[in-house]
PDBQT receptor file of N, H, CA, C and O in Angstrom, charges set to zero:
ATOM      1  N   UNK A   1     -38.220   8.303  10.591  1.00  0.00    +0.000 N 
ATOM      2  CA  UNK A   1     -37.637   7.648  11.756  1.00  0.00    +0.000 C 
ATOM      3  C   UNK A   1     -37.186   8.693  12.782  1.00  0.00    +0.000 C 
ATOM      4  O   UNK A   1     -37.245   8.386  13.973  1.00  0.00    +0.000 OA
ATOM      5  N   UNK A   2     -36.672  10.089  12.361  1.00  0.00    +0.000 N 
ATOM      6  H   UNK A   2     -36.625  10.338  11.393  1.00  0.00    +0.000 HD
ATOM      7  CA  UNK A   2     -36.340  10.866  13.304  1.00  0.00    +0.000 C 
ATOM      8  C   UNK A   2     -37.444  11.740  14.148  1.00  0.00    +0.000 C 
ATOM      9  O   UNK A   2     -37.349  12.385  15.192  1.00  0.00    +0.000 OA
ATOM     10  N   UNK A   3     -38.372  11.522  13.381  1.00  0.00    +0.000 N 
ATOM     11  H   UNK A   3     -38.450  10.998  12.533  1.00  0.00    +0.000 HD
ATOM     12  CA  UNK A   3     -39.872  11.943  14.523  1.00  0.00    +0.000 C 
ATOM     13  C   UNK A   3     -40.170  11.037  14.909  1.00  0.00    +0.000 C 
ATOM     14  O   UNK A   3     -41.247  11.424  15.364  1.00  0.00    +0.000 OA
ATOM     15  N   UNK A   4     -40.129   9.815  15.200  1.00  0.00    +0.000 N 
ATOM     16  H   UNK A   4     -39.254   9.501  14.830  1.00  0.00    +0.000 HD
ATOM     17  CA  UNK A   4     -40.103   9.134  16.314  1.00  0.00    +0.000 C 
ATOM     18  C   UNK A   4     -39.533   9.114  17.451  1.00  0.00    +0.000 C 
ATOM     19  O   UNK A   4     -39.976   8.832  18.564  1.00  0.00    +0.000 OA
ATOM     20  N   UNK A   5     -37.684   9.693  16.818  1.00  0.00    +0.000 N 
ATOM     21  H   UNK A   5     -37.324   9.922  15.914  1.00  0.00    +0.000 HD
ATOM     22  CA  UNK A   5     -37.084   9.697  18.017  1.00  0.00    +0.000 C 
ATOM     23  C   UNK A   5     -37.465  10.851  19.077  1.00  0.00    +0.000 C 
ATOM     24  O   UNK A   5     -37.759  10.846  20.272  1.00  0.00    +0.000 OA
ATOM     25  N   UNK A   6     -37.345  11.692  18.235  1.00  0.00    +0.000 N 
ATOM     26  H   UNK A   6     -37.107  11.695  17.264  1.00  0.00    +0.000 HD
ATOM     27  CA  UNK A   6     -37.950  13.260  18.765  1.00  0.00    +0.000 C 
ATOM     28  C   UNK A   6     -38.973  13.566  19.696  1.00  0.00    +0.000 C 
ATOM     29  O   UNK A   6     -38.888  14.257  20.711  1.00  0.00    +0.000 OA
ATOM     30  N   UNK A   7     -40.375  12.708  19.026  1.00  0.00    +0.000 N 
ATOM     31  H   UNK A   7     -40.444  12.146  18.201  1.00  0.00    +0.000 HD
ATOM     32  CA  UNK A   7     -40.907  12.277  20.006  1.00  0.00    +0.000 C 
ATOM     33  C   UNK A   7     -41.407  11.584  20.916  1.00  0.00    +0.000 C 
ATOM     34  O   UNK A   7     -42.477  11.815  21.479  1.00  0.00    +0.000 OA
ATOM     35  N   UNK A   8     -40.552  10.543  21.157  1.00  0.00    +0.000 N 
ATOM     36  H   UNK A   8     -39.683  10.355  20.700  1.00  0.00    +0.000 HD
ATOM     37  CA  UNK A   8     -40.061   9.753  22.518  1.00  0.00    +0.000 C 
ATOM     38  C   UNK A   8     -39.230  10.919  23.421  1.00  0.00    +0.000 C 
ATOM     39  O   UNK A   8     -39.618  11.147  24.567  1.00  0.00    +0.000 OA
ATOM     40  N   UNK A   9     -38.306  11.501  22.973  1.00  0.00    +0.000 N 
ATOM     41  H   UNK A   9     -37.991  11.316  22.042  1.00  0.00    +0.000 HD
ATOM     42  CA  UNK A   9     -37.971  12.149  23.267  1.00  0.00    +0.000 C 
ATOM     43  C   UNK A   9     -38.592  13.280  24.233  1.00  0.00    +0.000 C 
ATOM     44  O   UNK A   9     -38.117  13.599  25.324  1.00  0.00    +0.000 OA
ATOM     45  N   UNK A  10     -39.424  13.677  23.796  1.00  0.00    +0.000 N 
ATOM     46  H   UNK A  10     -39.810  13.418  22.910  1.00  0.00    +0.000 HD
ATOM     47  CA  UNK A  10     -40.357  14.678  23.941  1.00  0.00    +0.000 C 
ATOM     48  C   UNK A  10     -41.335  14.105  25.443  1.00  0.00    +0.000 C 
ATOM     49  O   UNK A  10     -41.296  14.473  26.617  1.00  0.00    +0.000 OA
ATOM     50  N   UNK A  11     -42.320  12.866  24.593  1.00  0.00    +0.000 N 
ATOM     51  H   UNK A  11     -42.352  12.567  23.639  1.00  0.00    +0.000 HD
ATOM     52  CA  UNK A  11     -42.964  12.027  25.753  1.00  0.00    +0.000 C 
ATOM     53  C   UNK A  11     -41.744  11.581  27.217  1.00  0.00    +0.000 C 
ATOM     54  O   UNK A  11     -42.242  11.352  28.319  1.00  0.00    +0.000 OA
ATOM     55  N   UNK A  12     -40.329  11.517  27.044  1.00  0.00    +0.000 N 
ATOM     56  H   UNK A  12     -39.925  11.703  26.148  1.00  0.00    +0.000 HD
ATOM     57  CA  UNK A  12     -39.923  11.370  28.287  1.00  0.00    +0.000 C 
ATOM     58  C   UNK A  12     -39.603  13.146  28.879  1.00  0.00    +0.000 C 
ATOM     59  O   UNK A  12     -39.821  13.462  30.049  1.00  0.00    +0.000 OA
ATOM     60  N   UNK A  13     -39.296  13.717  28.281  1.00  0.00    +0.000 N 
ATOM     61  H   UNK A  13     -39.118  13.460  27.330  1.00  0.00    +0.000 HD
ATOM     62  CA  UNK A  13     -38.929  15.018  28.997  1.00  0.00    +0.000 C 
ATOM     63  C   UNK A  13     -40.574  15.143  30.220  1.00  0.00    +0.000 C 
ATOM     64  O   UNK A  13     -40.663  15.325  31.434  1.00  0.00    +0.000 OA
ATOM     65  N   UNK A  14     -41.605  14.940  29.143  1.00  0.00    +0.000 N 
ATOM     66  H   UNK A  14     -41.532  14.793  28.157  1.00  0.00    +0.000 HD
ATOM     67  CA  UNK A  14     -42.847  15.283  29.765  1.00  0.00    +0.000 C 
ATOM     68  C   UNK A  14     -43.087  14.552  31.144  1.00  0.00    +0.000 C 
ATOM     69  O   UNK A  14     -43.696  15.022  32.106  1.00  0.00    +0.000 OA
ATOM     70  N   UNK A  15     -42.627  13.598  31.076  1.00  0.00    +0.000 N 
ATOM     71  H   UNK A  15     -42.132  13.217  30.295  1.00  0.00    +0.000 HD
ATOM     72  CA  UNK A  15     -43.111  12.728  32.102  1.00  0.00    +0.000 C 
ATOM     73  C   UNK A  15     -41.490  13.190  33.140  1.00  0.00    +0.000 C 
ATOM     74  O   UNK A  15     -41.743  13.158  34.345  1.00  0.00    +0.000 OA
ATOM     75  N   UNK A  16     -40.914  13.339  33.018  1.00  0.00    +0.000 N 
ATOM     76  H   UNK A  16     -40.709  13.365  32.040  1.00  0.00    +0.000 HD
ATOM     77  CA  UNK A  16     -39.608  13.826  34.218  1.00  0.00    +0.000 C 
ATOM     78  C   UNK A  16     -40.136  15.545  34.541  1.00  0.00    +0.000 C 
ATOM     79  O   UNK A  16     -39.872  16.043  35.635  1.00  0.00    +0.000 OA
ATOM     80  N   UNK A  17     -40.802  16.251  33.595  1.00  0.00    +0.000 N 
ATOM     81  H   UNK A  17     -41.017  15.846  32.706  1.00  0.00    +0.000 HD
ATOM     82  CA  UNK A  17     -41.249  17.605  34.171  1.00  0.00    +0.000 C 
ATOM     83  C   UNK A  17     -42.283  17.109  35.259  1.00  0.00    +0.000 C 
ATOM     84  O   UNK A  17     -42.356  17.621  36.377  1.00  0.00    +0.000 OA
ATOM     85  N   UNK A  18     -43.259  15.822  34.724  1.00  0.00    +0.000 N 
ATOM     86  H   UNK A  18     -43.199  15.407  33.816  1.00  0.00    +0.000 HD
ATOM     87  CA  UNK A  18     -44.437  15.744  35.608  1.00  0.00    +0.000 C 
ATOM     88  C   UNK A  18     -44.427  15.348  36.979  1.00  0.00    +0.000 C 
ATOM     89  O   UNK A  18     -45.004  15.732  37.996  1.00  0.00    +0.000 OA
ATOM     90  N   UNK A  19     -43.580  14.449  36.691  1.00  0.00    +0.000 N 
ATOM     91  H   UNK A  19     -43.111  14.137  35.864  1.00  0.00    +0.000 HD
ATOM     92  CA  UNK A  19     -42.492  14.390  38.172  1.00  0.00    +0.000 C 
ATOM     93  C   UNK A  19     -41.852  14.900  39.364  1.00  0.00    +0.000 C 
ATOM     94  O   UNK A  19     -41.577  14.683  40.544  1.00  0.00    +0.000 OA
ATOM     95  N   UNK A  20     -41.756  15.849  38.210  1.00  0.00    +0.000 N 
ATOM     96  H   UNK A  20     -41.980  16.025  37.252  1.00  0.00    +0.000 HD
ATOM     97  CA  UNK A  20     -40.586  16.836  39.293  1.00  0.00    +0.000 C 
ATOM     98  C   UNK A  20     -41.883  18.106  40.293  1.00  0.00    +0.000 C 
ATOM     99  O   UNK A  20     -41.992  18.646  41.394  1.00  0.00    +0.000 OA
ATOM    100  N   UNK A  21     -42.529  18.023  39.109  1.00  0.00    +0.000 N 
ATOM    101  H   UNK A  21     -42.441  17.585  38.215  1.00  0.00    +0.000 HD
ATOM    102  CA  UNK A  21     -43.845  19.016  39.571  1.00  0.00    +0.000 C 
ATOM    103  C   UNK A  21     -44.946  18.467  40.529  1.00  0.00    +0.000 C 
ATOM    104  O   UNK A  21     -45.791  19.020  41.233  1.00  0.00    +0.000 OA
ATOM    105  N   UNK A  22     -44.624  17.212  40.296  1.00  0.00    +0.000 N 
ATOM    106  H   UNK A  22     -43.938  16.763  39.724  1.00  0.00    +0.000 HD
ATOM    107  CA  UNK A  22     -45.992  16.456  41.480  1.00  0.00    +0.000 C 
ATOM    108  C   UNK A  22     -46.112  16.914  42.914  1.00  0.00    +0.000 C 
ATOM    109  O   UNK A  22     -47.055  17.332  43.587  1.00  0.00    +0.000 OA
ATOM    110  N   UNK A  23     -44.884  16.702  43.141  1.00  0.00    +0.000 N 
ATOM    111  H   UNK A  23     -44.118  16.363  42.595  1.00  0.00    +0.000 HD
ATOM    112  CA  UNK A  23     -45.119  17.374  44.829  1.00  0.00    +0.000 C 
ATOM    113  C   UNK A  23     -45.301  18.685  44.972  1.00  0.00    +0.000 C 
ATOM    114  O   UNK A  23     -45.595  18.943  46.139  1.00  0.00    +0.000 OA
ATOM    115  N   UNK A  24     -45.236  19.923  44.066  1.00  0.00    +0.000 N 
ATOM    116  H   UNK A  24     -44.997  19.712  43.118  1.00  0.00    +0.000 HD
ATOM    117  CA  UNK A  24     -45.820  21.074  44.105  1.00  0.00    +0.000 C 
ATOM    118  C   UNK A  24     -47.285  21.237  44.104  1.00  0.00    +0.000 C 
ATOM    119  O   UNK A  24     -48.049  21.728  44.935  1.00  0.00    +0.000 OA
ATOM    120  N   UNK A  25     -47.475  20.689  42.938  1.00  0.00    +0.000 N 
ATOM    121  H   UNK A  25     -46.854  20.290  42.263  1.00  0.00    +0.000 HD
ATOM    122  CA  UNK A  25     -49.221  20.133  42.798  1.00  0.00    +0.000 C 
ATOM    123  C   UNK A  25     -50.043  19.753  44.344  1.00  0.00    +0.000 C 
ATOM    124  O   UNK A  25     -50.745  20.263  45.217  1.00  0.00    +0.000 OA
ATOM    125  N   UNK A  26     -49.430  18.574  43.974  1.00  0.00    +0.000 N 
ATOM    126  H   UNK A  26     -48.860  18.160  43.265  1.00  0.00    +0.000 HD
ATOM    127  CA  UNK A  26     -50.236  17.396  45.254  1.00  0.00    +0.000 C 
ATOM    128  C   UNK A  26     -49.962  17.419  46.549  1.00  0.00    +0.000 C 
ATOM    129  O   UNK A  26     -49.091  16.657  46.971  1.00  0.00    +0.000 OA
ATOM    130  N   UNK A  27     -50.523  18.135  47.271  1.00  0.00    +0.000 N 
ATOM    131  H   UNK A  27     -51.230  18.754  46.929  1.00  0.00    +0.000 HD
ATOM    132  CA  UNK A  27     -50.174  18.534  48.608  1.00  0.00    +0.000 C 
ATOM    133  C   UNK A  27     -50.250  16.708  49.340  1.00  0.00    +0.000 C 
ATOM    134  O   UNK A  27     -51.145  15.936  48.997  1.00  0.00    +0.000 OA
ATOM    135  N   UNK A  28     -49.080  16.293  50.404  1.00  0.00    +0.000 N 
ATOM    136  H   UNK A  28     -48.354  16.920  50.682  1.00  0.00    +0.000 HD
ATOM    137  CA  UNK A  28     -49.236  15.088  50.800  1.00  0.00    +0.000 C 
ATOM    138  C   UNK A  28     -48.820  14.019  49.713  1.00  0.00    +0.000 C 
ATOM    139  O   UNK A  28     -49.575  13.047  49.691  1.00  0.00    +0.000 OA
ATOM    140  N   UNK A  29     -47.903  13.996  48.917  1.00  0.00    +0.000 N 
ATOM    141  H   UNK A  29     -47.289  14.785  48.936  1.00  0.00    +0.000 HD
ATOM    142  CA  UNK A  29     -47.594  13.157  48.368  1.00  0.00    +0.000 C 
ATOM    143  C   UNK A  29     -47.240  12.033  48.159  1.00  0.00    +0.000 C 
ATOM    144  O   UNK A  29     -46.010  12.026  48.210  1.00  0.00    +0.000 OA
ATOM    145  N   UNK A  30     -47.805  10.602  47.851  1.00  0.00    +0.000 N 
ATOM    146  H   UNK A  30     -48.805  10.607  47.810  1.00  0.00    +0.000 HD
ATOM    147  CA  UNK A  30     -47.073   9.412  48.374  1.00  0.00    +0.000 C 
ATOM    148  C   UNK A  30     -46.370   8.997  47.409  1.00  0.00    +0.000 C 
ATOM    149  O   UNK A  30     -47.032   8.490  46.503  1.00  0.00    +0.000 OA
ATOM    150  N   UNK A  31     -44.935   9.031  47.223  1.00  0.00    +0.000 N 
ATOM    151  H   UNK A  31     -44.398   9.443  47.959  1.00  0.00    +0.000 HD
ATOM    152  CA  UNK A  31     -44.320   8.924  46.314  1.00  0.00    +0.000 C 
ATOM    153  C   UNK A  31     -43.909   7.540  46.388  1.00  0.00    +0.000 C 
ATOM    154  O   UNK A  31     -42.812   7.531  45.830  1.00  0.00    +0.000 OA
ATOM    155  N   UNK A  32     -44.203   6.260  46.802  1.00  0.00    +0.000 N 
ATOM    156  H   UNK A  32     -45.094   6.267  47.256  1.00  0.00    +0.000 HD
ATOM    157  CA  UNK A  32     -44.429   4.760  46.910  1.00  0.00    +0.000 C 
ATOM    158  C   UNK A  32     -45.420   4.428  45.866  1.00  0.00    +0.000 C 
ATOM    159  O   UNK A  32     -45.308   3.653  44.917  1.00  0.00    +0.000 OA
ATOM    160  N   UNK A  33     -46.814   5.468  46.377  1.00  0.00    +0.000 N 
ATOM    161  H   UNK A  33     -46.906   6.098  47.148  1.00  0.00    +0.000 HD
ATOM    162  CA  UNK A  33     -48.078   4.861  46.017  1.00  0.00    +0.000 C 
ATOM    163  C   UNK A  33     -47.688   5.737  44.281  1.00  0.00    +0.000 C 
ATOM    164  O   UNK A  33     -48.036   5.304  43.182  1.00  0.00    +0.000 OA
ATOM    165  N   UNK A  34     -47.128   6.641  44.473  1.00  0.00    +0.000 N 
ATOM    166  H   UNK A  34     -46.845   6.992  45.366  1.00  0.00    +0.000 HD
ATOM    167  CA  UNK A  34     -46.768   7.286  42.782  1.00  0.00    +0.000 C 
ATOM    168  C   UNK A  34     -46.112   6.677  42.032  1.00  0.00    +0.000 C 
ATOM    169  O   UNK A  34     -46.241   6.714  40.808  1.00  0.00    +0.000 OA
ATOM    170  N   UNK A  35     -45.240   5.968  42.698  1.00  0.00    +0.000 N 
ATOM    171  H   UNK A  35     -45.136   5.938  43.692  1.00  0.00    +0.000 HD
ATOM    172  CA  UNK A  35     -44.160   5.231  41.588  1.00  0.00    +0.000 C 
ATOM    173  C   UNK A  35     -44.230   3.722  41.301  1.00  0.00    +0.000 C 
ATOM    174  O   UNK A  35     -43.440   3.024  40.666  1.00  0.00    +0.000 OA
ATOM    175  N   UNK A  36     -45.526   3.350  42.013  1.00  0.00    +0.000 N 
ATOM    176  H   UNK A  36     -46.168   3.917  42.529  1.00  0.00    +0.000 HD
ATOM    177  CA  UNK A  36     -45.679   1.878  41.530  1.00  0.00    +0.000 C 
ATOM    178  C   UNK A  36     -46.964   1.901  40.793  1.00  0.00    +0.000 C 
ATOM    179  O   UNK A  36     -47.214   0.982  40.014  1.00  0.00    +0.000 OA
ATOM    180  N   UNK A  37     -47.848   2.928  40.984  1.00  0.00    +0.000 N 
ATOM    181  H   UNK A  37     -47.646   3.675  41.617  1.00  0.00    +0.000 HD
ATOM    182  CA  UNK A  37     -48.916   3.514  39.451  1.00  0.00    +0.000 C 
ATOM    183  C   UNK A  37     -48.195   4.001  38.293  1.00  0.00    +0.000 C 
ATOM    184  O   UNK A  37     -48.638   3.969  37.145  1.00  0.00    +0.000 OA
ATOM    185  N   UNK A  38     -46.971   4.492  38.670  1.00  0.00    +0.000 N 
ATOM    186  H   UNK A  38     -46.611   4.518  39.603  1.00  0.00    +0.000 HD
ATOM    187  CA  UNK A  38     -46.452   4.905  37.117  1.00  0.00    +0.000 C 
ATOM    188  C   UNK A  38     -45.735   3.338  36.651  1.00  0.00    +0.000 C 
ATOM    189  O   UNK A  38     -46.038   2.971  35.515  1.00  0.00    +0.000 OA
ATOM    190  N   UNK A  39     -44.951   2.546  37.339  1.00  0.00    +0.000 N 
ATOM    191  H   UNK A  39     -44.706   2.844  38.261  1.00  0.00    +0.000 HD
ATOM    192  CA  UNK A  39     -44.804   1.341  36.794  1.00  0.00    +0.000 C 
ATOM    193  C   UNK A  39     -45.315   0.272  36.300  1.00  0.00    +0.000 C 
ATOM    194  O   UNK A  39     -44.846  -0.583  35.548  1.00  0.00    +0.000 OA
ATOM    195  N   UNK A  40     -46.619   0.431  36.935  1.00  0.00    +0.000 N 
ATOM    196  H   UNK A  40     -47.000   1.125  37.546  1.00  0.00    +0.000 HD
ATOM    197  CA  UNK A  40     -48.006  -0.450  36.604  1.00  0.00    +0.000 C 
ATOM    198  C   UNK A  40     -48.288  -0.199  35.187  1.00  0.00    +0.000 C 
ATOM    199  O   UNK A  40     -48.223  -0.945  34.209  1.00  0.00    +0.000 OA
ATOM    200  N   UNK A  41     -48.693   1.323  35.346  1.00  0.00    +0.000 N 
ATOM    201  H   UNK A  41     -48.746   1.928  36.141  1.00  0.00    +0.000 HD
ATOM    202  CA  UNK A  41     -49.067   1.981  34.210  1.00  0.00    +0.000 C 
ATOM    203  C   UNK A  41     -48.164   1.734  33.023  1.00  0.00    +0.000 C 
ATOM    204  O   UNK A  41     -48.833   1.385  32.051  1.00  0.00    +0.000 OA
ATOM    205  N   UNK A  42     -46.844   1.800  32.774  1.00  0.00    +0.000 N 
ATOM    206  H   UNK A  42     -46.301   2.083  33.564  1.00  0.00    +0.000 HD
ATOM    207  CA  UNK A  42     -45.830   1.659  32.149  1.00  0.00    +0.000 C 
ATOM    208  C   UNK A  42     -45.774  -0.119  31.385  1.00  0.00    +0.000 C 
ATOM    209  O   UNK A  42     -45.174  -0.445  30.361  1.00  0.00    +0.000 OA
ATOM    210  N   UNK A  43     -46.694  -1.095  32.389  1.00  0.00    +0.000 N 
ATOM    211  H   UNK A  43     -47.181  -0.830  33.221  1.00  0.00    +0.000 HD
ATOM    212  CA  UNK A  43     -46.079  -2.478  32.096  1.00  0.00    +0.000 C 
ATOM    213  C   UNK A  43     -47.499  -2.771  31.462  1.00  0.00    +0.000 C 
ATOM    214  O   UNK A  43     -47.570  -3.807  30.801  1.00  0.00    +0.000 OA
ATOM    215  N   UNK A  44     -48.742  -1.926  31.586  1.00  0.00    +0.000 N 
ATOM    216  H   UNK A  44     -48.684  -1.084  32.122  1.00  0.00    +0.000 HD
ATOM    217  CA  UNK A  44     -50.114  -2.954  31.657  1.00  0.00    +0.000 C 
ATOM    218  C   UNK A  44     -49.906  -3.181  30.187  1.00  0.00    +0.000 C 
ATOM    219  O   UNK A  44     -50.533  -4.197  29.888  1.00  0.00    +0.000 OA
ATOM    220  N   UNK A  45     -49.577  -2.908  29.622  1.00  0.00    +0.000 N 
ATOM    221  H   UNK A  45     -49.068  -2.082  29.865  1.00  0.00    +0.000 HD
ATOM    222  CA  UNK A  45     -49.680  -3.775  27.773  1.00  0.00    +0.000 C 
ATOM    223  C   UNK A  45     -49.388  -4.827  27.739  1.00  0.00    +0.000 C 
ATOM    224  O   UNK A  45     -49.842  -5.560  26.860  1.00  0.00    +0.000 OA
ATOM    225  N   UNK A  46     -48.412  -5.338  28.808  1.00  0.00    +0.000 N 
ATOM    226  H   UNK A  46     -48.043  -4.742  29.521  1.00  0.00    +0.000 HD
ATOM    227  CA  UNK A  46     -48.565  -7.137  28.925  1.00  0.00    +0.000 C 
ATOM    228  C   UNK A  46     -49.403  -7.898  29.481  1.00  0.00    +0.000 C 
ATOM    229  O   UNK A  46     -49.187  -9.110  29.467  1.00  0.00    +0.000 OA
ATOM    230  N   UNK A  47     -50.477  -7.415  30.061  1.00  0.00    +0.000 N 
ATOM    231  H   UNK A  47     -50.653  -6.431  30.072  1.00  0.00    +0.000 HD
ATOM    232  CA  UNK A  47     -51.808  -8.158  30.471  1.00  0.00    +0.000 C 
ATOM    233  C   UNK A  47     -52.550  -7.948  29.479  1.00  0.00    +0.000 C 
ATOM    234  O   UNK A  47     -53.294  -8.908  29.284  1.00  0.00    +0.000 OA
ATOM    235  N   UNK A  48     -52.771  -6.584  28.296  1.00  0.00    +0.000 N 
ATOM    236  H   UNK A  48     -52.167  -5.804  28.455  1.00  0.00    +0.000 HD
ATOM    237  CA  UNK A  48     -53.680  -6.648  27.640  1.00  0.00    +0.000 C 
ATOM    238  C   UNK A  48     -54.465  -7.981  27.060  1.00  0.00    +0.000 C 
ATOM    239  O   UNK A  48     -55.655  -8.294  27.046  1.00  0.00    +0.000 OA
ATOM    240  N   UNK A  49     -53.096  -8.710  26.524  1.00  0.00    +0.000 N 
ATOM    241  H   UNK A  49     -52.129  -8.455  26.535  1.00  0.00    +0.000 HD
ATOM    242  CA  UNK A  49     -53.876  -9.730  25.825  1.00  0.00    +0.000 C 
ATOM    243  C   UNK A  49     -54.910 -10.523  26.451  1.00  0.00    +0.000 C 
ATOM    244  O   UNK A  49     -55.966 -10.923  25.960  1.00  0.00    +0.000 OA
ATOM    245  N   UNK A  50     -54.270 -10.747  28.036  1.00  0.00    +0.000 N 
ATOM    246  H   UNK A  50     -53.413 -10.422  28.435  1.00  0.00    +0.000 HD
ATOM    247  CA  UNK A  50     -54.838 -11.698  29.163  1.00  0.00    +0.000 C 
ATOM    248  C   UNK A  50     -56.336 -10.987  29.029  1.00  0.00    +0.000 C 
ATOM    249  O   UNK A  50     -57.293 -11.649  28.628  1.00  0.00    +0.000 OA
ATOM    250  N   UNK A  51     -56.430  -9.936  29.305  1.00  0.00    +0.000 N 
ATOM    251  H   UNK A  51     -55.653  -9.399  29.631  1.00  0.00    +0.000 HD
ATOM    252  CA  UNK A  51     -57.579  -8.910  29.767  1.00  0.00    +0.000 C 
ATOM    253  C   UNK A  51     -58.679  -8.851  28.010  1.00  0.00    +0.000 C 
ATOM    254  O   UNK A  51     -59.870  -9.155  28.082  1.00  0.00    +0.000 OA
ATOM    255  N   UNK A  52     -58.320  -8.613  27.208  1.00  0.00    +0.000 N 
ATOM    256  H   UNK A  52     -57.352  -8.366  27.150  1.00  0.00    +0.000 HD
ATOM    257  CA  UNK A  52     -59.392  -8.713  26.147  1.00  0.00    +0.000 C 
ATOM    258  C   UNK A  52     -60.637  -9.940  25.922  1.00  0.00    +0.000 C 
ATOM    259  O   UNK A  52     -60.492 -11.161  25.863  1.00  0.00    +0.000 OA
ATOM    260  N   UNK A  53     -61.412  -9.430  25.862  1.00  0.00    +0.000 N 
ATOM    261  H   UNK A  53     -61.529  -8.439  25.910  1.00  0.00    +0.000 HD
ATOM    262  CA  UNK A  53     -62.032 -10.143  25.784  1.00  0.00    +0.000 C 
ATOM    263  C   UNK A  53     -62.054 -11.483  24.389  1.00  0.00    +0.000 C 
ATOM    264  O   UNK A  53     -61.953 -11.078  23.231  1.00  0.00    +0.000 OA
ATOM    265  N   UNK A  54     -62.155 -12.618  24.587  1.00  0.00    +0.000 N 
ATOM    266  H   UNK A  54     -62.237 -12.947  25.528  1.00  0.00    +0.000 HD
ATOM    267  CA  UNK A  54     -62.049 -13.238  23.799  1.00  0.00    +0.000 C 
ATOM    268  C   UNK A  54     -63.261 -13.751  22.427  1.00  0.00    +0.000 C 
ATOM    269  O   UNK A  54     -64.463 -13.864  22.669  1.00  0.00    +0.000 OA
ATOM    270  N   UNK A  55     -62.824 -13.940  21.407  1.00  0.00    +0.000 N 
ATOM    271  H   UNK A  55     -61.848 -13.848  21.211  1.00  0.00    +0.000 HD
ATOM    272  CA  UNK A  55     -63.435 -14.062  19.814  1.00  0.00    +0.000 C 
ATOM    273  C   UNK A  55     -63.990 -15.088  20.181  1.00  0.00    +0.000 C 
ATOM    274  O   UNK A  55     -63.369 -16.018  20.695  1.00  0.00    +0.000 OA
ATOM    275  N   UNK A  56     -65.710 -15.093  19.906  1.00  0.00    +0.000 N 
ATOM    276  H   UNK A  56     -66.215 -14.338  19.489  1.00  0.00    +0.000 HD
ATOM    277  CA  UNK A  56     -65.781 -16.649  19.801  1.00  0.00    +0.000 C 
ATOM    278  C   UNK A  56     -66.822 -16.578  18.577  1.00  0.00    +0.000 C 
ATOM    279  O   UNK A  56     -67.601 -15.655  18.341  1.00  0.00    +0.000 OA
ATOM    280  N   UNK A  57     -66.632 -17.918  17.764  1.00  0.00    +0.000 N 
ATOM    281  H   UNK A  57     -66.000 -18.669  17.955  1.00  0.00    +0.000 HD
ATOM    282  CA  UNK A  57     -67.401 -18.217  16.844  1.00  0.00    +0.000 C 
ATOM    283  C   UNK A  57     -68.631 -18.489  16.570  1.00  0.00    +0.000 C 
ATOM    284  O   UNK A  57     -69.100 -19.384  17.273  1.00  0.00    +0.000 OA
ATOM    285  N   UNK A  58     -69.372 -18.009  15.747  1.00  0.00    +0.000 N 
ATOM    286  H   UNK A  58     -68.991 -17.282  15.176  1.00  0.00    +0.000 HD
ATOM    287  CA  UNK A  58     -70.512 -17.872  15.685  1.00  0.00    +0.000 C 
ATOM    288  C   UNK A  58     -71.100 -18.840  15.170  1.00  0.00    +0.000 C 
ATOM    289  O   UNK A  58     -70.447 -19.059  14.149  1.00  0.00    +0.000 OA
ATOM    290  N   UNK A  59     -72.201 -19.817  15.236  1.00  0.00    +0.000 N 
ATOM    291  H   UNK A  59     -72.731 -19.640  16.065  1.00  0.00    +0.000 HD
ATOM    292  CA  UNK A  59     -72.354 -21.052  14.386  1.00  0.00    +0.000 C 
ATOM    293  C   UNK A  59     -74.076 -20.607  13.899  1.00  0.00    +0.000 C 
ATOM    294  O   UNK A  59     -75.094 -20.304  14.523  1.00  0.00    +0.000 OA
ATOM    295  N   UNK A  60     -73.672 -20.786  12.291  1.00  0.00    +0.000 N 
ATOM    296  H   UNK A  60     -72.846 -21.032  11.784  1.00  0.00    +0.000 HD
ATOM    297  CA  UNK A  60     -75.444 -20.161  11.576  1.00  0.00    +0.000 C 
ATOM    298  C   UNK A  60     -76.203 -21.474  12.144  1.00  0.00    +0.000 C 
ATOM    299  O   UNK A  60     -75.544 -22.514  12.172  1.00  0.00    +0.000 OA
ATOM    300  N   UNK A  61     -77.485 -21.497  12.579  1.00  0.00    +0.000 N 
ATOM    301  H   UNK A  61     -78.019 -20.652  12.557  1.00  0.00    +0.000 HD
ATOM    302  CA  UNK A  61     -78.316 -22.040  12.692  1.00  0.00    +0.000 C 
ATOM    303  C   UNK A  61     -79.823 -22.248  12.162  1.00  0.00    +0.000 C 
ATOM    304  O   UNK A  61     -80.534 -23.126  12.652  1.00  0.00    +0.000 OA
TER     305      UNK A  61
């Protein structure tokens, strides 16, 4: 259980370094158009289900 926390831990430090570093990187930065791709990005596991394609049954013939 404590390497989980550790690394959550870890995965957020990464993403606040990546952050902080973007506008060094990315010359022209739109930090609107950045922070509603990282929120998007952050939420899409609740469309997954919508988005998979669906099972359908096969009937022997």
């Amino acid at each position: 259980m404590m390497g989980f926390f550790v690394w959550e831990m870890v995965k957020i430090a990464l993403t606040v370094a990546m952050l902080l570093a973007a506008p060094k990187v990315i010359q022209g930065l739109s930090w609107p158009a950045m922070l509603v791709g990282l929120v998007v990005t952050m939420q899409v596991y609740w469309a997954a289900p919508f988005l998979a394609p669906r099972k359908t049954k096969h009937r022997d013939e």
